[in-house]
Each structure stands twice: as structure tokens, then as C-alpha cells.
N, C-alpha and C positions, 0 to 999 in steps of 0.2 A: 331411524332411517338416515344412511347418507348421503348430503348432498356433497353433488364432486366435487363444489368448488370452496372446500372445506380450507380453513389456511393454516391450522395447527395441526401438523400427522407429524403420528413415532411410528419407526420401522423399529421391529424388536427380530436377530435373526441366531438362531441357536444355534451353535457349529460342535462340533464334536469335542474343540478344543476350545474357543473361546465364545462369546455371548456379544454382540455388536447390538448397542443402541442408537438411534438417530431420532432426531429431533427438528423437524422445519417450521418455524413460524415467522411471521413477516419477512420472510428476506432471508433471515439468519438459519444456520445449522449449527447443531449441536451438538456433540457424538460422546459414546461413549464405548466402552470396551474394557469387558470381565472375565476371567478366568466361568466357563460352564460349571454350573454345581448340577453333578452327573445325578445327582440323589430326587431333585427338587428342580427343574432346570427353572422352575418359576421364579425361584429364590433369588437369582442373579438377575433377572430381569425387574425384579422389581425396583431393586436397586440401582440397575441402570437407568431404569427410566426417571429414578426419583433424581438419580444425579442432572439428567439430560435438564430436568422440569425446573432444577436450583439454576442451573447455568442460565437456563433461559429467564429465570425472574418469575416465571409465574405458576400457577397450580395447576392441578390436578384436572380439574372442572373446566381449565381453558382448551385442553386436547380435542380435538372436534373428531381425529379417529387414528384407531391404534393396527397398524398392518403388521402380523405376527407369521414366519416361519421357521419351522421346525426339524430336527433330525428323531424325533421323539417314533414316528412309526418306522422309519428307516432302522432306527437303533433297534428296535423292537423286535424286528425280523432277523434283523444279523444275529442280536444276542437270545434269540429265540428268548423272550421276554413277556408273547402275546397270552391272549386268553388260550383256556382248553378248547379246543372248537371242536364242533362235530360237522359232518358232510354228510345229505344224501342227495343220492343222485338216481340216473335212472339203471336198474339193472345191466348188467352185462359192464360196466363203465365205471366199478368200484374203483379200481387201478390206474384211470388212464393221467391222472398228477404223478405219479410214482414213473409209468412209460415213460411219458414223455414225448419226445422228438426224437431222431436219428443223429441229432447234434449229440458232437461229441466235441470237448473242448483238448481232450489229447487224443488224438487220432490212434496210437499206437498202444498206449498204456493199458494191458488188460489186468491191474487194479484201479482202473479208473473212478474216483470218485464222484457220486453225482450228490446235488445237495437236497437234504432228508425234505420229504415233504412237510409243509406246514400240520397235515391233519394228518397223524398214523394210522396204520390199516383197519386197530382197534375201531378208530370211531371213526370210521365211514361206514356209509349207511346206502343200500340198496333197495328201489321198490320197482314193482314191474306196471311203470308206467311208460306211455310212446307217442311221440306227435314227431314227425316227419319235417324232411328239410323245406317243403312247403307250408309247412302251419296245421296240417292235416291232422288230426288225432285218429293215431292206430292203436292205442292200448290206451283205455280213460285209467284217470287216477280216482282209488277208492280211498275212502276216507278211516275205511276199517286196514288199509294198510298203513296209513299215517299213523293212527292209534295203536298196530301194534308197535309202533316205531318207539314212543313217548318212555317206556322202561328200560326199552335198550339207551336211548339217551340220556335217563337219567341215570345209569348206572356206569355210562361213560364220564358222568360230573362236567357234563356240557354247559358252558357259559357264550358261548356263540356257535351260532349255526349256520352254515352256506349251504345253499340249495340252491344247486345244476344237475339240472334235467336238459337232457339232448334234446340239442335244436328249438329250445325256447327264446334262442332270438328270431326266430321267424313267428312263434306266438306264446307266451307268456302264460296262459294262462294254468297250467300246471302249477306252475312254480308260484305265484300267487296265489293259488286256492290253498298250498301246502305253505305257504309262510300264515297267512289267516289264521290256519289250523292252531297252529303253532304257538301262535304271537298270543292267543287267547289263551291256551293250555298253560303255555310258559310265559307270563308277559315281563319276567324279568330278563328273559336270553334276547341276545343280539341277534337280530339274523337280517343275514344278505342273501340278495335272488341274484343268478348271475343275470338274466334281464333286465334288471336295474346298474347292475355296475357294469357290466359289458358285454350288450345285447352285441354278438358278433361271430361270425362263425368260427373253426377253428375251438373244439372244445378243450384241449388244452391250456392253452391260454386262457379262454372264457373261466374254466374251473378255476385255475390257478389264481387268477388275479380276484376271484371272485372268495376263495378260502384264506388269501391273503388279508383283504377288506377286513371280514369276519374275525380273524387272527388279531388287526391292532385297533379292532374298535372299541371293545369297552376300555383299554387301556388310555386313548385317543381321546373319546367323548369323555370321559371322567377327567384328564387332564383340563382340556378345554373347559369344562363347564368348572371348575374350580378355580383354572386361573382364572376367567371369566370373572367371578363371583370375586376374587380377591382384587381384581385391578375396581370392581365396583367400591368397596369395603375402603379402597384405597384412593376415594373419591373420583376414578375418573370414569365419571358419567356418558363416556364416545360407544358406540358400536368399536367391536374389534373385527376385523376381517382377516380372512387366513389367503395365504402364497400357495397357488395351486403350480402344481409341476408344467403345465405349460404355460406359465408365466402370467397369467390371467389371477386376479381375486375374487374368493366368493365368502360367505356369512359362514359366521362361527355356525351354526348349525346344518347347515349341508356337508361343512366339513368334520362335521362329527355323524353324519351320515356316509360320506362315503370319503372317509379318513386315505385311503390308499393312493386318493389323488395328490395326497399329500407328499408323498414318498421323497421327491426332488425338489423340493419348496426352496430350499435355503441355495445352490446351484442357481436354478430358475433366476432367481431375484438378483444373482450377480449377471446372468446374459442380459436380463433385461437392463438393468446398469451400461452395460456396454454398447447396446443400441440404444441407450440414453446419449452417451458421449459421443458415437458416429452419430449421429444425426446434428449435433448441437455443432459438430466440428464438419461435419460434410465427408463422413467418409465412405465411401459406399461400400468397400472392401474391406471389413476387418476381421479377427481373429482374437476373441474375450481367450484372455487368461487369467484364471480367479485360481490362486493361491493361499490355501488358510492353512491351519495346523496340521490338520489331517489327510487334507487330499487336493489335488490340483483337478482343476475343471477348464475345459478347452471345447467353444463354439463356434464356429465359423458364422459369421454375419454378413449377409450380403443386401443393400438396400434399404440398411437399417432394420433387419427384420432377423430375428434366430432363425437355425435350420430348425425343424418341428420331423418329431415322430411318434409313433403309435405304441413302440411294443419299447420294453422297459427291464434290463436282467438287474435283482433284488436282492443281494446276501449270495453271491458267486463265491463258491466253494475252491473257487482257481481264480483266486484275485483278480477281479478286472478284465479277465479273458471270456471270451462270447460262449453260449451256452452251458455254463456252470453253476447258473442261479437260478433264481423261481422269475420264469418271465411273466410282466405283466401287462394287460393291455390298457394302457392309461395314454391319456394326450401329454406328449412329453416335449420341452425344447432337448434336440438333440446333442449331446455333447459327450465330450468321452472323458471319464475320469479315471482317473489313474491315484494310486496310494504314493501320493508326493506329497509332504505338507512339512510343514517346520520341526514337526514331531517324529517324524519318519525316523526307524531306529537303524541305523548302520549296521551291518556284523561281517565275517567271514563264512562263507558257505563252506560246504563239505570240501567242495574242490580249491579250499584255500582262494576266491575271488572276491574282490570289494562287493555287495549288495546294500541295496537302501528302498527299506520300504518292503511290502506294504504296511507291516504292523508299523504302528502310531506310541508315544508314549502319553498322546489327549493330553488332557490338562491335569489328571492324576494320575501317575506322580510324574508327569512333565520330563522335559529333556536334563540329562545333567545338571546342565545350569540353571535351573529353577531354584537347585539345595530344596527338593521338597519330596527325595526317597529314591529318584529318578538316577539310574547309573549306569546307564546305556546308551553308545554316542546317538547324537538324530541330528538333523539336519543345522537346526537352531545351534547347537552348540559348534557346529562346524563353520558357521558362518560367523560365531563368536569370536574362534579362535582365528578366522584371516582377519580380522579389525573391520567387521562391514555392519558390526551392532556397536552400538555407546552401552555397555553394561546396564549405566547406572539411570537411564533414559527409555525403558523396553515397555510397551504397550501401555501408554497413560503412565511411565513411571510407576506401573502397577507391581511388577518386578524388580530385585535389582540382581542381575545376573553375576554368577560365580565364573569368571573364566577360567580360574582352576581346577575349579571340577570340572568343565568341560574337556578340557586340555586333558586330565589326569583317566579322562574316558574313552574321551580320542586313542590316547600312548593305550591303554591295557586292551580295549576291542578293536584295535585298527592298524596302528601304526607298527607297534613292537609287533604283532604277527606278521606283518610285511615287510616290516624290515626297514620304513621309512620314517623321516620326520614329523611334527604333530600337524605340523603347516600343510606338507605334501599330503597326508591323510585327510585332511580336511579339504582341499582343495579335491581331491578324489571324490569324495561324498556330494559335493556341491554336483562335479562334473557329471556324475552317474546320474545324478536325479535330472539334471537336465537333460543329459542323453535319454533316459525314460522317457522324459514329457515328450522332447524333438520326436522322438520315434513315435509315438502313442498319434501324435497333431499329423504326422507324415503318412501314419498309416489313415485315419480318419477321415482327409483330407482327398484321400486317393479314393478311398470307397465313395465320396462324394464327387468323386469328379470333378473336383476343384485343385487349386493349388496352395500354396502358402508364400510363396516370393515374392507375390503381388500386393500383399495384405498389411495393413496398418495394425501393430499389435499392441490391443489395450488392458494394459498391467492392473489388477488389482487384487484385494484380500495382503493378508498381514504380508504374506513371505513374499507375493511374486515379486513386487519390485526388486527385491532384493537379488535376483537370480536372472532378471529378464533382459540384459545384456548378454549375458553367455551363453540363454536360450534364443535367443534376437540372431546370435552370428552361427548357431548352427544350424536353422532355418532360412535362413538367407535372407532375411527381412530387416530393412534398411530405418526403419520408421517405427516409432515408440512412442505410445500414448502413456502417464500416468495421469490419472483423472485427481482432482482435490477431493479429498479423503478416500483415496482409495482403499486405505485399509479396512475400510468397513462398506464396502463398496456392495455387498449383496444385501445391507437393509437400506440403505440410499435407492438400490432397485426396487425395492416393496412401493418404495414411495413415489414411481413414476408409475408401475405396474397399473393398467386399468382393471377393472370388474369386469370380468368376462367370463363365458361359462359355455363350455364344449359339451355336446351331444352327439355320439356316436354311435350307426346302426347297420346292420349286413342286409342290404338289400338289392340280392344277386338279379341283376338282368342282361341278356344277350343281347347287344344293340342290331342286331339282324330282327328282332321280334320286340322294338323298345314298345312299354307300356309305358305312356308319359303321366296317363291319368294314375298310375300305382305310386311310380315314382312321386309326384307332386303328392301325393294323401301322404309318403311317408316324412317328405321335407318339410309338409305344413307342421305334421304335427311333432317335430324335431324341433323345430324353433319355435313350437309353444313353451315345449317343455324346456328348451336354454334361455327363453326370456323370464319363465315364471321364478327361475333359480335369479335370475341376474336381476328381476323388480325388487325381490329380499334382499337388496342391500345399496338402493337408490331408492330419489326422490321418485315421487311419478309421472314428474315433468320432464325428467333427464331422457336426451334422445339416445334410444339404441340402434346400433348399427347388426348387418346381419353378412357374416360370410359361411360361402357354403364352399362346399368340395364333395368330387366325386372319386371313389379309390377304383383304380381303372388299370385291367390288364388285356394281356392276348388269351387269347382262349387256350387252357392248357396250362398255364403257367402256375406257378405255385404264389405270387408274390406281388404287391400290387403297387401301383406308385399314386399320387394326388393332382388331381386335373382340377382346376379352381373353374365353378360357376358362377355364373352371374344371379342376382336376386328374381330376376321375372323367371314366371311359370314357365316347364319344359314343355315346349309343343312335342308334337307328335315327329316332326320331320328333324328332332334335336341330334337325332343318330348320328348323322353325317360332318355334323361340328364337333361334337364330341370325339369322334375319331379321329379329325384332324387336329385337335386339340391334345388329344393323348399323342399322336404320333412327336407331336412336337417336343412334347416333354421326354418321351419317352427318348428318344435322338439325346438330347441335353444330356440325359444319365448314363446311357448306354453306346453315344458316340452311331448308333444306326438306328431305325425301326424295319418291323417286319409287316410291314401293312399290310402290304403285296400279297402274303401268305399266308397269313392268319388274321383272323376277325377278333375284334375287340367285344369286353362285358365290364360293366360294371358291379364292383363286388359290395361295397359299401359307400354311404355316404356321412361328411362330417359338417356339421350347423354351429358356428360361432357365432352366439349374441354377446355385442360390447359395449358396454355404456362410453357415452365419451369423454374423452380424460379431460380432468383440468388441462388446461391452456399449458405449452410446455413452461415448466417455472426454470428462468437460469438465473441460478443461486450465483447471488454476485462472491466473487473468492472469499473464504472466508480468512485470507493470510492480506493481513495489514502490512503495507509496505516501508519495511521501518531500513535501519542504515548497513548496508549492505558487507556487514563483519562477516568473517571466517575464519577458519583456523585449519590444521593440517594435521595428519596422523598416520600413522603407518598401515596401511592395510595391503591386501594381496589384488593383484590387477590378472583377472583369468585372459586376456587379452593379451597381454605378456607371458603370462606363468612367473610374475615373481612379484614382491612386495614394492611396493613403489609410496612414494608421499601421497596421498590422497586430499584434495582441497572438499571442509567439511563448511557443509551451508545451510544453516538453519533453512527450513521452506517458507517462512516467513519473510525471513530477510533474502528471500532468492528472487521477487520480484524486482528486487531496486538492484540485483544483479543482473539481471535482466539472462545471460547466461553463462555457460561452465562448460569448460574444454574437463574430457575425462582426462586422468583420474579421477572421478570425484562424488563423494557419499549426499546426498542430497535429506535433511532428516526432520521426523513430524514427529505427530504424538504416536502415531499408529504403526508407521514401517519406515525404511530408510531407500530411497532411490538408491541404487550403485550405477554409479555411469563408469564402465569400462574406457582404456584411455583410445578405444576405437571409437567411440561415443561422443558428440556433444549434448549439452542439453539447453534447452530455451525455458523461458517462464514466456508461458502465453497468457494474453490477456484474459482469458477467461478462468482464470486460477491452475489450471491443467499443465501438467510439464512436457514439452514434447522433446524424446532423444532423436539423433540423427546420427545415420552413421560417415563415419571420415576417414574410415580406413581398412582395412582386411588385418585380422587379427595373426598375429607373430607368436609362431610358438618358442617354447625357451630353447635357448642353445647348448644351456646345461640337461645332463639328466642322472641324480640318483645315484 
């Protein structure tokens, strides 16, 4: 049982390319950072943590709890990895995963790909059961149709099984007589009800996320229950908790129950990182950038709080662009990712133009300059080549990087097809990937209804720093946060993350004919079920807090937004506030409402119970202020467009420098600050670095 105000936590957070350890006990941190063993992803963790456990002086036994997330179900789905599963569902509605939506991610393209459904036609499964969009049963379900069902599934070689049946989020009971069935017959298969993972209307989605579940669970729960069993083996005695994709923690066994919440875990933990650092700094406006190997992550923060949403696209078959993946309906912090990361491979396209990304070269076999098979430029070796890396210094001195190979991969994929230098190619790769991000945060940013020129942007994960001057001057944003340890900046967020646990339900009413007393029976028994998840992993003195929300449109519309309730029971006469409640928001997003013209409903609602976090903990710096040396080196100024002296500053010894007019490389164990010579940077008292801008960036006068 965990108590919250536990004083030894490890953040463990697996990224596609590297494995980040953290370590907080009395006061101190302690990190660590490994190359991902793609085979075994436990294998590296172990070793992280045993390292974190040496630094710190003490053992195993003194850890009080271990906050673990993972790319382990995400990877699962990309690389189609999961179990065999099988689907039934209710006749007539074999196909509607395969359908789909009307979304099209190329409008034009009549070979347009869409991506393969997780369960192929083979094993889905049809029976002529029916209950209605009120709860009503028009077709009962017989049990001699389940039974004939049992040879055709085992002749499919079913190891998990998803069962949606239409319209079982308004009642359930179908799809729970038919898991029973089941569970007895076969009590070795997994199976998921879509009423448990996402009672909501919209059967698409509902199937989808619900075949997905089913997809990475035994692979999920057998990971978890082994590492589990080896971090015991390996003396430490703590509960472990897992990083749920809306930024909230819940118990290793819920999350081997409904593994798919998992999906955005390791992301997650970096937004909440960043409403870690706005808050502690006071900023009400910021803009997370969480940069690692594989891919760049971008969430707008306002109020100290992530954007938050509902539906979730999963192994997009057109990289990164909306309706090309399996959507899922999970509680998600909203963020837009994009295939930019250190590892991101360079090439020439067909039409002879620079591209970077989305393929990754991960941590096997790594960028050129790893020297470990890797021979295709990526971003890291381009940033090797303008001098903004120390070779011999690169993630915990875990590496030591070849700038030759880099160089010699840059010249064969980039530069000799262009016709340019190894420098100017390099500098190209850096530019592109930022032009990516800018554009990606510009697009995101609009759909939000927000801006970006107002926003404090706070740099983390291995690469952003490294890049977040040149992405800082084409967004217009004057103000830079790097947080102390950024680089491992998404398991530092595990470890502010509270235990929290989201319940979500379609419960359609027209506020001309509100039923308060329907409504209240459905919210009691939503924050039964989000407390009894969130007591499995607290004391039972710890207080929970309860937030509710109502998903609320006009009548007619396809698409719903979140109007925030209060805790007390809905009266009867709650209509008329609620509408002026939605109108409000609704105005916010869409710049008008329609009230005048059309009547409002409520479509669903969502129940967050939170235990309350430990008290904020501020980690006194963990950089000793020792004698304020430096040295100089040549690297490339994107500010300029040409190589300039760059003043280099241990982060240690950057406190008693108090600050740095750019040019200038600022460097840790984990990444290296580049302050552009538009830049300055300050050491502020709280270990954090903040840049400022001092000038509008000058392009070169040469060219080529």
C-alpha cells in the first residue's frame, strides 16, 4: 500500500531510443540514462536503477516506490508485435474496424492507404444478439450461439478476445454474460468487454480501442508481472505504479488490466514535468517541448494544467497525419508528436529535396556516430558535425562519438547529392527538423485556439535543448526555460505525477427534458468505480479529491467539447446553467455560440478521482557552485548562419557565472543547452536556466 508522502521514489521511463532513470531521496536526485535493450527493455532498467541506488548510497529495500512508463504497448501496435486476437461482436457489424470513418488522410489519393486492422476478417466473429441505444434488449443473447462460437475460436488460435456488441455502453449486459461464458471455457485467453474499456458511443472507436486492449494485453501483463517479480528478486520491496496516458498513476494490476491506457505513458510524464516547472516558476502560459531520440512532443499549458483529450490516433500508417491510424478512446494529455528526435534519418527524396524523419535509427544500430552499424545521417550526427556535441562527453559519457563517421554520412547521403558542404548539410537537417516542429506547434496551436508568441517554452528530453534556440526564433517566442535535468525530464515527471484514475461514460440527455435523478445514479456510480481503482494504490487515510465533467454539444452536431461540474448533486433546474456554461466555452473555441438557435445535450460524462500529491517537493539544484572556468570552441551559430567561437560552460560551474551572452554551448551529463548569439542565458536560483532573447536573428550574406 502506498503512502504519498513516501521520500525515496524511482521514475524508470523507456523511450524508444534511450531508458532514463531517476532517483529522489531526501533532497537529492540522482539520474541515470542507457541505451533501450529493445530485446528485454527490463534489462536496462535494472541496471539503471542499480546505478541510481550506488549514487545514492543506499539499497534496494530503502526505495518506498517505483513509477514505471513504457513505449512497450505503443511499440507493440506499430510493430504489429500483439497477441492473435479474435473479435465478436454483434451481427450485421463484422467490418465496421475495417470501415471506419469518412476520414481520409489524403484527400485525393485513390491508392490511399489505410492502416490494417488489428483483428483480420478471419477471426471476427458474429452472433445475432441486440439491445438498443436505450439499454433495451431486442435480440437476447443465447448461449448455444456462444458455444457454437468456441471451435471456430479455437481454430483461429485465439489468445485474446474483444467482445463489442452495439450499444453496450448504455447496458452491458450482453457482453458480460459472453465474457463469463468464455472466461470459464477458456480461462487461459484474455478477454476485453468494450463496456469496461470504453463504455461510449460511437462504435468504431469503442471496437477499435477495445481490439486494441485485447491486442497488447497478454504481451503487457506478462511483461509487467515479470519485471514486477525481478525488481522483487532484486530486493526491492516498494509497490510499482504505472504512468497512465492522461498523466495520472494507477497499480501495476489495473494496468495489466487495461494495458492500452498505457499507450502515451512515457510523453505524458514529460507534460506533467513541464507543469511541474510552470508552476514552481509561475508561468501560466507555456508551451512543453520534450525532445528524445525518436520523436519530439509539443503541449500547450495554460494555468499549469496540460490540454487533455479523449480520442488518441495509434500506429498512423501516414506518419503523424490525422486519421491514418487505429483511433483510440482513452483519456489522453493532448499533444502533437511529430518524428523528430536525435535519431531521425536524413535522405534525399525522389524529387531530389532535403527530408528528416520520420524513420528513427533507435538505439539499434544508432546514428553514424554511435560506430555501432548505423550509416545513415540523423539528426545527432548533424549536430555533431556544427560542434554543438563534446564527442567524448555524450549521454553519461556512455558514448563516445565518431565525428567521422558522421561527417563521412553527412558528405555520401546529403551533401555531395546537393552539391553542398558537410557544414551547410548539416545545418540543413537541423533547420528542416525545426521547420517540422514550428509548423506541427503552429498548426496545433491554431486548432486550439491559442497562440504561441505569448508562451514561455520549456526545453526538455536529450536533443530539445540542443535545437531550441532556432525553434524559439521561428515561433516567435522570446523566453526559454531549461529545467535541471532536463534530459531525462519525462521520469522526473512520474515522480510529481499523482494517482489518479479517469472513468468515462455516454450518457445522452437533451437539456430541454434534463433527468437529474438519471444523470446523478450515473455520476455516483462513476466515482465509485474511479475511487475503488485509485484505494489499490493509497493508504486509506489519504484524501481523494473528485473532478467531474460533462461532454456537451448543440443539438445536431457531430462532436463534443468539456464543460467542468461541480461536486454537489444535479438538481432538476441544472439545465439552464449548464447551457450557459457550455455557451461559454463553447465561444472560447469557436470565437461565437449558437444558443439562440439550437438547444444543447449532454453526450457523455467524465469522473476523476485523485489522491493528493505529496506536498510540491523543490529539489534544491543538484549543480554545486564551483569556480566559474570556460573554454571556447568552434561551432556553427543558426542565428548567423556561420561558425563563430562559442563560449563552453560546464552547468555546474554556470551558477557562479551567473550568466552567458550567446554564442554559447551550456553542457551536463544528459544534453547540452546551445544559446544562439540572439540568446542570452541566466542561471537562476532554482537550478533552472532561463534564455532571453536580445536580438532578431541575421541571415548569412554569403550563399553557396
Amino acid at each position: 500500500m502506498h503512502d504519498m508522502k513516501s521520500t525515496t521514489r524511482a521514475g524508470i521511463d523507456i523511450g524508444g531510443t534511450f531508458t532514463d532513470i531517476v532517483l529522489e531521496t531526501h533532497g537529492e536526485r540522482f539520474t541515470s540514462k542507457l541505451l533501450t535493450t529493445l530485446n528485454n527493455p527490463a534489462d536496462a532498467c535494472m541496471v539503471g536503477l542499480k546505478s541510481v541506488v550506488q549514487q545514492a548510497g543506499i539499497t534496494p529495500i530503502d526505495v518506498d516506490l517505483i513509477i514505471h512508463g513504457t513505449t512497450l504497448a505503443t511499440n507493440a501496435i506499430i510493430e504489429r508485435k500483439g497477441a492473435k486476437t479474435s473479435m465478436v461482436t454483434t451481427r450485421g457489424f463484422r467490418d465496421v474496424i475495417e470501415i471506419g470513418t469518412e476520414g481520409r488522410p489524403e484527400q485525393y489519393d485513390v491508392n490511399i492507404l489505410k492502416p490494417e486492422p488489428l483483428v483480420p476478417r478471419r477471426r471476427r466473429f458474429t452472433i445475432p444478439e441486440r439491445i438498443n441505444s436505450t439499454g433495451d434488449v431486442l435480440h437476447p443473447l443465447k448461449e448455444t450461439e456462444l458455444e457454437a462460437l468456441i471451435p471456430k475460436l479455437d481454430k483461429a488460435g485465439t489468445e485474446a478476445l474483444a467482445i463489442c456488441f452495439l450499444h453496450s455502453y448504455a447496458n452491458p449486459m450482453h457482453e458480460t454474460v459472453a465474457r463469463d461464458y468464455f472466461a470459464k471455457r477458456r480461462p487461459k485467453w484474455f478477454i476485453s468487454i468494450s463496456s469496461d474499456i470504453s463504455p461510449e458511443f460511437r462504435e468504431f472507436e469503442r471496437f477499435s480501442t477495445t481490439c486494441a486492449n485485447a491486442y497488447v494485453q497478454p504481451l503487457t501483463s506478462t511483461y509487467l508481472a515479470e519485471f514486477d517479480a525481478r525488481l522483487k528478486t532484486a530486493g526491492y520491496q516498494c509497490q510499482m505504479m504505472m504512468m497512465l496516458s492522461n498523466g495520472g498513476l494507477t497499480t501495476v494490476q489495473t494496468a495489466r488490466d487495461v494495458p492500452v491506457r498505457l499507450i502515451e505513458s512515457g510523453p505524458a510524464g514529460g507534460a506533467i514535468f513541464a507543469c511541474d516547472v510552470a508552476q514552481r516558476l509561475e508561468i501560466r502560459k507555456a508551451l512543453s517541448f520534450d525532445m528524445g531520440g525518436t520523436t519530439a512532443k509539443i503541449c500547450l499549458i495554460d494555468d499549469y494544467k496540460p490540454q487533455t483529450n479523449r480520442r488518441f490516433e495509434v500506429a498512423r500508417v501516414y506518419r503523424f497525419r490525422k486519421d491514418s491510424g487505429i483511433p483510440l478512446r482513452i483519456p489522453v494529455i493532448d499533444m502533437v508528436e511529430i518524428g523528430a528526435g536525435g535519431g531521425s534519418i536524413a535522405q534525399i527524396d525522389t524529387l531530389g529535396r532535403l527530408t528528416v524523419g520520420p524513420e528513427s535509427a533507435g538505439s539499434a544500430p544508432g546514428p553514424a556516430c554511435y560506430d555501432q552499424g548505423g550509416t545513415r545521417p540523423t539528426v545527432t550526427d548533424a549536430n555533431l558535425v556544427l560542434g554543438r556535441i563534446n564527442p567524448t562527453d555524450f549521454a553519461h559519457s556512455l558514448l563516445t562519438l565518431n565525428t567521422e563517421a558522421a561527417e563521412t554520412s553527412l558528405m555520401t547521403h546529403v551533401a555531395n547529392p546537393l552539391n553542398m558542404s558537410p557544414i551547410s548539410s548539416a545545418y540543413g537537417v537541423t533547420e528542416i527538423v525545426c521547420e517540422n516542429m514550428a509548423n506541427a506547434t503552429r498548426v496545433h496551436a491554431i486548432e486550439s485556439g491559442k497562440n504561441t508568441n505569448d508562451r514561455t517554452l520549456i526545453a526538455f528530453g536529450g536533443a530539445a535543448p540542443l535545437h531550441i534556440c532556432q525553434l524559439a526564433d521561428k515561433l516567435d517566442i522570446n523566453r526559454i526555460i531549461i529545467p535541471a535535468n532536463a534530459g531525462v525530464g519525462s521520469a522526473v515527471g512520474f515522480l510529481r505525477a499523482p494517482i489518479s484514475y479517469e472513468v468515462f461514460r455516454t450518457h445522452y440527455q437533451h437539456l430541454d427534458d434534463f433527468d437529474a435523478e438519471a444523470a446523478n445514479a450515473t455520476l455516483v456510480k462513476m466515482e465509485a468505480q474511479a475511487q475503488s481503482t485509485v484505494k489499490l494504490g493509497v493508504s486509506p487515510n489519504t484524501k481523494l479529491t473528485t473532478n467531474r465533467v460533462a461532454y456537451m454539444r448543440y443539438h445536431g452536431q457531430g462532436h463534443e467539447i468539456a464543460v467542468a461540474l461541480t461536486n454537489d448533486p444535479l438538481e432538476s433546474n441544472v439545465a439552464h446553467s449548464l447551457k450557459t456554461l457550455f455557451d461559454i466555452e463553447y465561444k472560447v473555441i469557436f470565437g461565437r455560440n449558437i444558443g439562440t438557435i439550437a438547444t444543447a445535450e449532454i453526450v457523455s460524462f467524465a469522473v476523476t478521482v485523485t489522491a493528493e500529491p505529496d506536498a510540491v517537493v523543490t529539489m534544491p539544484s543538484s549543480y554545486t557552485v564551483e569556480h566559474s572556468s570556460h573554454s571556447t570552441r568552434i561551432a556553427f551559430d543558426s542565428a548567423m548562419e556561420e561558425e563563430r567561437h562559442f563560449t563552453i560552460v560546464p552547468r555546474k560551474n554556470f551558477l557562479a557565472l551567473k550568466s552567458v551572452n550567446g554564442p554559447a554551448i551550456i553542457t551536463e551529463k544528459e544534453t547540452s543547452v546551445v544559446v544562439s548569439s540572439i540568446f542570452k542565458a541566466h542561471a537562476m536560483p532554482s537550478g533552472d536556466i532561463e534564455l532571453l532573447r536580445t536580438g532578431k536573428r541575421t541571415l548569412a550574406k554569403k550563399t553557396e
